[in-house]
C-alpha positions as CSV (number, residue, x, y, z in Angstrom):
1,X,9.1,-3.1,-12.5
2,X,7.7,0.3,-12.6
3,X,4.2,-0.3,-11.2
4,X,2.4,-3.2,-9.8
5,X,-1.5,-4.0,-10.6
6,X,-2.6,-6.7,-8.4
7,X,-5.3,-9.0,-9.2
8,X,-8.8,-9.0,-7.8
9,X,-9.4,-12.1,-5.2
10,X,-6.1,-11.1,-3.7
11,X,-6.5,-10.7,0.2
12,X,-3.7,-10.2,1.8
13,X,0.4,-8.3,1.0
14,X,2.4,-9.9,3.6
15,X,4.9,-8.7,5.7
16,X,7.8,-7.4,4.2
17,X,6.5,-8.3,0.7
18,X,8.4,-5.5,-1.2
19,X,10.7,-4.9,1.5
20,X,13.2,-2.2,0.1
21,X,12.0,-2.4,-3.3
22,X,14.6,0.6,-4.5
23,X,14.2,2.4,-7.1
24,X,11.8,0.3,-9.2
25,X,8.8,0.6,-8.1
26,X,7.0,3.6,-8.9
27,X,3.1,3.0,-8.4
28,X,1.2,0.3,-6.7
29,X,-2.6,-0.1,-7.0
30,X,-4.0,-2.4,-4.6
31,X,-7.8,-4.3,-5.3
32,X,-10.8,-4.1,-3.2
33,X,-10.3,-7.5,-2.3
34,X,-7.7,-6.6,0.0
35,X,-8.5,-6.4,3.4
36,X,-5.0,-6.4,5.1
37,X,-1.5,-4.9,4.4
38,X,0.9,-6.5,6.9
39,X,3.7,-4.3,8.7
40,X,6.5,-3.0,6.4
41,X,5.1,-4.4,3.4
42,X,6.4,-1.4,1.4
43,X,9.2,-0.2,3.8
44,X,12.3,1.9,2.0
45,X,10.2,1.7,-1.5
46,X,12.3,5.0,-2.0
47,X,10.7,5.2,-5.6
48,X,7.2,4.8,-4.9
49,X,5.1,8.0,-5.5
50,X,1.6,6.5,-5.6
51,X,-0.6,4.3,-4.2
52,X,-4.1,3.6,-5.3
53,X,-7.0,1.7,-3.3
54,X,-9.8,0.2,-5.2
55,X,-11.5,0.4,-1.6
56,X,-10.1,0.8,2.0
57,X,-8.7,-1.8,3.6
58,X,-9.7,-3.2,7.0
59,X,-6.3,-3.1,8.4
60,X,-3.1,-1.1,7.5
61,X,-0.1,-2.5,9.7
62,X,2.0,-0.4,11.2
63,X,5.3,1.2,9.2
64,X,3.7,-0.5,6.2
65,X,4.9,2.8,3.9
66,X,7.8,3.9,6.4
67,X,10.5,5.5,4.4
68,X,8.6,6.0,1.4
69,X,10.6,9.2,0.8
70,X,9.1,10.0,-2.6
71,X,5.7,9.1,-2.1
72,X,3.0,12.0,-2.9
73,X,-0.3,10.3,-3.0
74,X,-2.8,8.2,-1.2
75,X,-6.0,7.6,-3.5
76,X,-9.3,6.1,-2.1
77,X,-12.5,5.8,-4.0
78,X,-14.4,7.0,-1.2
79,X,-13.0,8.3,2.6
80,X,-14.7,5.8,5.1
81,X,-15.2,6.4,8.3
82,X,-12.6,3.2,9.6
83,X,-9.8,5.8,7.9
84,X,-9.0,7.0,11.4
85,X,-8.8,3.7,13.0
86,X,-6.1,2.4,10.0
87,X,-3.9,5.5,10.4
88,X,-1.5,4.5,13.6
């Protein structure tokens, strides 16, 4: 698994959902329908290099990207002004 599109009407990536992931996973883009990403849903995704946002979700927990040593790039459609207030 190289990269993960997830579906529209999704709402929520748990905690821990791809919990040192390794090497496969490579990209993620996440749907607008998302409005939460739980704490150290992605932690130790040592692969991952990109993640894309269809929009910005209302709540980023925290360490959810911790020790995403190759990671390179956050992409947003737009920067909203909540940005500030998901970055802790």
């Amino acid at each position: 698994m190289r990269k993960v599109v997830f579906n529209e009407g999704l709402r929520k990536i748990g905690e821990q959902a791809f919990y040192e992931c390794g090497a496969s996973l490579s990209s993620i883009t996440i749907p607008s329908t998302v409005t939460e990403i739980d704490i150290m849903a992605f932690y130790n995704c040592n692969n991952l290099t990109e993640v894309v946002f269809n929009d910005v979700p209302q709540k980023i927990g925290h360490y959810a990207f911790i020790n995403c040593t190759s990671l390179e790039r956050f992409t947003f459609p737009t920067i909203s002004m909540r940005l500030g207030t998901l970055i802790q």
